[in-house]
C-alpha positions in Angstrom: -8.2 3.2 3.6 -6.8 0.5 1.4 -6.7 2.7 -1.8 -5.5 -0.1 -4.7 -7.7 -3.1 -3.2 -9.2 -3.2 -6.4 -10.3 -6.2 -8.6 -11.5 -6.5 -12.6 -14.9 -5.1 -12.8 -17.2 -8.1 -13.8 -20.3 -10.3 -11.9 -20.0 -11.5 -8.5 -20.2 -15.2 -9.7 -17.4 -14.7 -12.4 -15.0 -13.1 -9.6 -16.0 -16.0 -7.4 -15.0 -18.4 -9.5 -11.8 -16.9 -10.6 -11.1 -16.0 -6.9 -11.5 -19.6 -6.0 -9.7 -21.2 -8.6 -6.5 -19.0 -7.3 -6.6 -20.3 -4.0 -7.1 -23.9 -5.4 -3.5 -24.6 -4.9 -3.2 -23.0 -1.4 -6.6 -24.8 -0.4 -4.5 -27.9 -1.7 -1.6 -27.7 -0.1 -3.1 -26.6 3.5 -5.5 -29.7 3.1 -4.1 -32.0 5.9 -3.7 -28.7 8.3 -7.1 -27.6 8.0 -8.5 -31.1 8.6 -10.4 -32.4 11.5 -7.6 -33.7 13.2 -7.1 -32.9 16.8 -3.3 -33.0 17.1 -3.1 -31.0 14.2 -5.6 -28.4 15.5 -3.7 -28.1 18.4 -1.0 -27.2 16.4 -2.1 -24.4 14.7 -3.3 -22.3 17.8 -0.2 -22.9 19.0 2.6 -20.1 19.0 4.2 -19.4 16.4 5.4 -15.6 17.6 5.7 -14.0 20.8 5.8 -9.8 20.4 6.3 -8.4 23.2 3.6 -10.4 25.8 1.5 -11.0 22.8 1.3 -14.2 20.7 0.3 -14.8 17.0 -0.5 -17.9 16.7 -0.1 -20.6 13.4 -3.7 -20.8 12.9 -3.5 -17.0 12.8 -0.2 -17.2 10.5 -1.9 -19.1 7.7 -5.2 -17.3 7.8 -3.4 -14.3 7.0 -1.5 -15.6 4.8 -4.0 -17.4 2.4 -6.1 -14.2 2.8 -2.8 -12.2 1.9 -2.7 -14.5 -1.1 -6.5 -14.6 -2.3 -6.1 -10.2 -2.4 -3.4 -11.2 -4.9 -0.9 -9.1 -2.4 2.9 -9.4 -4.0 5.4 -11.1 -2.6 5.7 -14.8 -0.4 2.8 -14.7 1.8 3.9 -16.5 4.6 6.8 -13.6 5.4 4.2 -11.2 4.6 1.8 -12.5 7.0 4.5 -12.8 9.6 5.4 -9.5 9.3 2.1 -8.0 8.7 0.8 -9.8 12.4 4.0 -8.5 14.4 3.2 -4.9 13.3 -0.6 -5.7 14.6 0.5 -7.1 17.8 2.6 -3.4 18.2 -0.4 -1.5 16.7 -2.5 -2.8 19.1 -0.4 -2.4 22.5 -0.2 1.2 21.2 -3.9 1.5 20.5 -5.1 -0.1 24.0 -2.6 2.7 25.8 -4.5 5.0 23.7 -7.9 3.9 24.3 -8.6 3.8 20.7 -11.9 1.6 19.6 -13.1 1.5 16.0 -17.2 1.3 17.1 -19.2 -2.0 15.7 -20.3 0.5 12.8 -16.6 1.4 11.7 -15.7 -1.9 11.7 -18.7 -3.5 9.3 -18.4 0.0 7.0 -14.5 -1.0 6.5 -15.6 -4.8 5.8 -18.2 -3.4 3.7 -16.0 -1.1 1.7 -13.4 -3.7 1.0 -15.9 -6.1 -0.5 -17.3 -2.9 -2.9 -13.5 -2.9 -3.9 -14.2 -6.6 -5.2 -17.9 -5.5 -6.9 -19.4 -8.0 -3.5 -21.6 -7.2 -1.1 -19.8 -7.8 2.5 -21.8 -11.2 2.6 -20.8 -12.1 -1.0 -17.2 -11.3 0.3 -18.0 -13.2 3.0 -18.8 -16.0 1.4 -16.0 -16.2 -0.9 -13.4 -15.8 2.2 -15.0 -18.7 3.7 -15.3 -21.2 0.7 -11.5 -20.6 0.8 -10.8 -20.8 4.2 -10.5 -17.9 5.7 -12.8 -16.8 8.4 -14.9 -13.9 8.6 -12.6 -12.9 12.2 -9.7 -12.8 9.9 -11.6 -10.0 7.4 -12.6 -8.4 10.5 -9.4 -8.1 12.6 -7.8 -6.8 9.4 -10.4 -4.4 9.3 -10.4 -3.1 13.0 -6.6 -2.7 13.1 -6.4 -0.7 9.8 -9.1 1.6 11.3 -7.8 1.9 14.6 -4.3 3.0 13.1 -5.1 5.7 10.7 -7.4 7.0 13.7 -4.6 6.8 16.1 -2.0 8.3 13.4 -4.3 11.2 12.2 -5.1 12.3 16.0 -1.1 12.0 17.1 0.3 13.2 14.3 -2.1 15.5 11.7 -1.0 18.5 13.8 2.8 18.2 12.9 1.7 16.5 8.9 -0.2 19.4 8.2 1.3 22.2 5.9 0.7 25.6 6.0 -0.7 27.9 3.7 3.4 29.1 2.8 4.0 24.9 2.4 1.3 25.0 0.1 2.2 28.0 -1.9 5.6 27.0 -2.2 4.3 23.2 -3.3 2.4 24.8 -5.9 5.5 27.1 -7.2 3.5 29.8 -6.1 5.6 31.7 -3.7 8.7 31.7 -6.6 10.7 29.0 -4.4 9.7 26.0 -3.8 7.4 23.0 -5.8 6.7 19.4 -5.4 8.9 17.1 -7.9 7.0 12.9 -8.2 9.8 10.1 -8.5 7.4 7.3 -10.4 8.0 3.8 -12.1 6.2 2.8 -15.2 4.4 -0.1 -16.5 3.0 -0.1 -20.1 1.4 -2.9 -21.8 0.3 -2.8 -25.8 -3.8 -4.1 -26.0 -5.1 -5.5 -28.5 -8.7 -7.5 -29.2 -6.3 -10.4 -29.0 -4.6 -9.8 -26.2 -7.0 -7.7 -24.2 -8.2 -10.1 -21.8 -5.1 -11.2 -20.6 -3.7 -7.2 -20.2 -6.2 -5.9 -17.8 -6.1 -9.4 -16.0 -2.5 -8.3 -15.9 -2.8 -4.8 -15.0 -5.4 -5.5 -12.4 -2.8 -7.7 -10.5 -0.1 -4.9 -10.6 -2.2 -2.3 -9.5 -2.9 -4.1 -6.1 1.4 -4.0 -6.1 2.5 -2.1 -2.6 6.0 -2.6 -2.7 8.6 -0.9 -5.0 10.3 -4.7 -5.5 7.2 -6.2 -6.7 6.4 -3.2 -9.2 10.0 -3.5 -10.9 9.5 -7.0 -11.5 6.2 -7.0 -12.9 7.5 -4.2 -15.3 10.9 -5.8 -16.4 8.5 -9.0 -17.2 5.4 -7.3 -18.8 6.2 -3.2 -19.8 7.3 -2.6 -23.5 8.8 0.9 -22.9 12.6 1.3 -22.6 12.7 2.0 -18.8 11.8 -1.9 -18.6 15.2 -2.5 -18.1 15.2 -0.6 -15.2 12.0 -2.2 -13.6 10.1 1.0 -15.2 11.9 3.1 -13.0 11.8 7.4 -13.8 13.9 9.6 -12.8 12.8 12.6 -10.4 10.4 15.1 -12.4 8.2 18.1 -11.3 4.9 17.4 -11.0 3.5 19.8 -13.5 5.2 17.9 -16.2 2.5 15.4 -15.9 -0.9 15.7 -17.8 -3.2 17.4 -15.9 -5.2 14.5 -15.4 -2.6 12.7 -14.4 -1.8 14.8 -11.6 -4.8 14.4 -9.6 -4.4 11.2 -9.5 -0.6 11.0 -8.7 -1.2 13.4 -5.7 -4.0 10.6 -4.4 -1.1 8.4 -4.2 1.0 7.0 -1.2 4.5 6.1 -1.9 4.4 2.5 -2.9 0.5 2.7 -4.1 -0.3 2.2 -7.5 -3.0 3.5 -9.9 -5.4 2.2 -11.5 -4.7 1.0 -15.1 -5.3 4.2 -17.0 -6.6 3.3 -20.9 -3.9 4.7 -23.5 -4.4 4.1 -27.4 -3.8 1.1 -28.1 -1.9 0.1 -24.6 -2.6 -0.1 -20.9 -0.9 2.4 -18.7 -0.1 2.0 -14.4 2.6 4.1 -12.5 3.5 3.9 -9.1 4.7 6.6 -6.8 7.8 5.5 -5.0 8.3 9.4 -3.4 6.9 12.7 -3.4 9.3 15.6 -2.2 9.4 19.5 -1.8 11.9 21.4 -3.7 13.5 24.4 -3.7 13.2 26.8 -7.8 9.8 27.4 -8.9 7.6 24.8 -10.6 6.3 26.5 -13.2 3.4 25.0 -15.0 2.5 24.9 -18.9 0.3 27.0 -20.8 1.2 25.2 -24.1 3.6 22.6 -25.2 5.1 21.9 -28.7 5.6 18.6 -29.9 6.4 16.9 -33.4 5.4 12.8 -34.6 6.7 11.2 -36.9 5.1 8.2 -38.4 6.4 4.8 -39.6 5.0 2.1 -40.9 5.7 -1.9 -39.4 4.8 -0.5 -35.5 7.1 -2.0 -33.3 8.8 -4.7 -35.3 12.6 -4.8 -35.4 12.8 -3.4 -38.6 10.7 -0.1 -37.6 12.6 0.2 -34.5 15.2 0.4 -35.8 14.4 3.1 -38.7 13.0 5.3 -36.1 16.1 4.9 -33.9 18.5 5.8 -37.3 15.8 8.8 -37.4 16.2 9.6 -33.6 20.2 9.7 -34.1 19.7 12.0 -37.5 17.8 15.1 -35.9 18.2 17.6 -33.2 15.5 19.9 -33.2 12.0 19.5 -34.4 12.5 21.0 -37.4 14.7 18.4 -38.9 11.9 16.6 -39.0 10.8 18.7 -42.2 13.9 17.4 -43.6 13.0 13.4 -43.0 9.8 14.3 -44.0 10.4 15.9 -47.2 8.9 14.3 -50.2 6.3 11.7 -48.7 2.9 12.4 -47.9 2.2 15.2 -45.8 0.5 12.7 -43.5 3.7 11.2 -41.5 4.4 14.3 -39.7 2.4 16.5 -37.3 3.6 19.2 -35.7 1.3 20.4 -32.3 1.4 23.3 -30.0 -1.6 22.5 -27.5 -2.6 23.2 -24.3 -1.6 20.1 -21.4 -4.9 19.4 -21.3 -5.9 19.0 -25.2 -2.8 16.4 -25.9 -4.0 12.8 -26.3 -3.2 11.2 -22.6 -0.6 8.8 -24.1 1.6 11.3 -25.9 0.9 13.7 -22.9 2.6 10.7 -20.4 5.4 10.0 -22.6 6.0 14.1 -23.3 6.3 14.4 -19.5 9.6 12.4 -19.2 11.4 14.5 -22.2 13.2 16.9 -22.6 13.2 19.6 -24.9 14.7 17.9 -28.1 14.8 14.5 -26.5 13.1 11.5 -28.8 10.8 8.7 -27.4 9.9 5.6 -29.7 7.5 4.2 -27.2 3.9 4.7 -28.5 2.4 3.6 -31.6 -0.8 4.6 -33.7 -3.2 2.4 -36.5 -4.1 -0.5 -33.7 -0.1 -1.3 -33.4 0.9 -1.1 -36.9 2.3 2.4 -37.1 5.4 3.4 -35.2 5.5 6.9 -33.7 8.4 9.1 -33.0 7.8 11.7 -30.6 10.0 14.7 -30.3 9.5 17.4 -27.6 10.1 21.1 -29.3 9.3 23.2 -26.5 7.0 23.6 -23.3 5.5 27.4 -22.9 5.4 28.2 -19.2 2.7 30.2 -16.8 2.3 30.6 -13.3 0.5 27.3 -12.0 -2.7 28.9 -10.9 -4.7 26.5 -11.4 -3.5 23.6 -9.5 -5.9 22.5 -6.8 -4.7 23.9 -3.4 -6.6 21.2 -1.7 -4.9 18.1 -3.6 -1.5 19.5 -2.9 -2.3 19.9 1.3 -4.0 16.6 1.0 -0.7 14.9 -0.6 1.6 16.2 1.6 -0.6 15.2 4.4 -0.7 11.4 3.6 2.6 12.0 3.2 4.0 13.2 6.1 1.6 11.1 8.1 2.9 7.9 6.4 6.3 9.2 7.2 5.9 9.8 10.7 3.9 5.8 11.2 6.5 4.3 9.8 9.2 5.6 11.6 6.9 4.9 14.8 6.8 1.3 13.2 10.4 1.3 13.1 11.6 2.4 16.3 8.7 0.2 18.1 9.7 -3.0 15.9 13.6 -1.9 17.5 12.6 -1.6 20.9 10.2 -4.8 21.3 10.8 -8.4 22.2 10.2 -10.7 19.2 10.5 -14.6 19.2 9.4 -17.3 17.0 8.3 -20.2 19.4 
């Protein structure tokens, strides 16, 4: 299923109204080609590409696309839908060899799902497609391919995707030998009661993102953290130095798929899982971890930046912190040793991407007006018991399975005739 199909939670007629005043500009623009005008409407069920013996025509081309575009999907629509419909037309030669059918009852539960995803019922959904232009065969073919696919992918390929119980041990660090390490990107947006409306607006848009592209822009224009520059990029990390919380979710995840926003304090967290791999070295997880906060005041102007990063460059262990500290109120420093679980979700996050003795200026505390330095001391390791044996097998499932369709993609895109008419 479309996992990150998601829109802001609010009343039908409010996301009607917004949905339609984003497609007011598309609706503009294909105006003339929509018309009743028969030359024109010969036009657009004309070919526009030939795949294989198959054709996709314009009028096919440009509902896709402004149904692409209404879904608030990333990137230039019209390539999208191009590329999106030549991938259909190879789907479905594959499927008719197969004999694979998604049943009248498939088809209307996928429509119907997808429209939950939006808060609508499938004939508010419905509705809203069609006072935009899009027709209700253009929800439904995009529904019957996506279900015939993942049918035909599971039964070809769940077999070969599916790890064994020695996988799975080693995934979890179990065995002594093995464990699964996450390579995310970040996106982290300060909220406020000023500025809260326009940050989930803005965090609902990126957590429809599906390409890795799309993600790094939207956080080198929106993320305040210091991986911005690098379009929010991490580097590779084990998975158990994630919150627990955090690593249910992460193993829910695709590569490419984002979450959903996660509420911080006082900011707006997404993270995107561009690969998920299986390592060799146990992955240990964490009994308790030791950390250290320092506190100062002005949040993130330049001025407090700037004392914490003089700070930062002044200490190497948590316990020169004492030293900074020494002589104001007890108050600015806090020294933690806590269970993963027990830290506060935000400090958790940010803990999960240091090292021990490493410095991160990127959260602050008092509604944005207090700056906080966070210092990893220490992580205390135990055997990761706990982990969920059926989240890891599920994760390197969807995994290997969206490994094994897209190289099937791949090599049938290589071998098939494609022509734009």
């Amino acid at each position: 299923m479309q996992k990150h199909l998601s829109f802001r939670p609010q009343d039908s007629a409010s996301f009607v109204q917004r949905l339609t005043q984003s497609a007011a500009a598309i609706a503009l623009a294909t105006a003339v080609m929509f018309g009743p005008a028969p030359a024109a409407a010969q036009g657009l069920f004309a070919p526009a590409v030939t795949v294989n013996d198959a054709v996709v025509t314009n009028y096919e081309l440009q509902q896709r696309a402004r149904f692409l575009t209404l879904l608030r999907d990333p990137g230039d629509p019209q390539k999208k839908a191009r590329e999106d419909l030549i991938l259909d037309r190879l789907k479905l030669d594959v499927l008719a060899q197969a004999g694979i059918e998604p049943t009248e009852e498939e088809i209307v539960e996928g429509m119907t799902e997808l429209a939950g995803r939006a808060n609508l019922s499938l004939q508010e959904f419905l509705n809203v497609l069609g006072q935009n232009g899009v027709a209700p065969e253009t929800l439904r073919d995009f529904t019957r391919v996506g279900i015939a696919w993942r049918e035909y992918v599971a039964a070809r390929y769940l077999a070969q995707a599916r790890p064994s119980e020695e996988e799975i041990d080693r995934a979890m660090g179990l065995a002594g030998s093995g464990g699964v390490e996450v390579l995310l990107s970040e996106l982290i947006m300060p909220i406020n009661a000023q500025n809260a409306a326009q940050v989930e607006e803005i965090a609902q848009q990126v957590s429809r993102i599906t390409t890795t592209g799309a993600f790094s822009q939207a956080a080198q224009q929106y993320s305040a953290t210091a991986t911005r520059q690098s379009g929010g990029r991490l580097p590779w990390m084990p998975l158990t130095n994630l919150p627990p919380q955090l690593q249910q979710v992460v193993l829910g995840l695709r590569p490419g798929e984002v979450t959903a926003p996660l509420p911080l304090d006082g900011a707006v967290a997404l993270f995107q899982l561009r690969d998920l791999r299986e390592t060799s070295g146990a992955a240990p997880s964490y009994a308790a971890i030791e950390y250290a906060a320092y506190y100062l005041p002005g949040g993130r102007t330049p001025e407090a930046l700037a004392a914490g990063t003089k700070v930062a460059n002044a200490i190497d262990t948590c316990d020169d912190l004492y030293g900074v500290a020494k002589d104001q109120d007890p108050s600015v420093l806090d020294r933690e040793t806590l269970a993963p679980a027990e830290i506060p979700q935000d400090i958790a996050i940010e803990l999960a991407k240091l090292d021990p003795n490493e410095t991160s200026l990127a959260l602050t505390r008092n509604n944005g007006q207090t700056l906080m330095l966070l210092m990893l001391c220490g992580r205390t390791a135990e055997v990761n018991a706990e982990a969920s044996r059926e989240s890891v097998g599920n994760a390197l499932t969807q995994q290997r399975l969206g490994a094994f369709a897209d190289s099937l993609l791949e090599q049938l895109k290589a071998d098939a005739r494609i022509s734009d008419e």
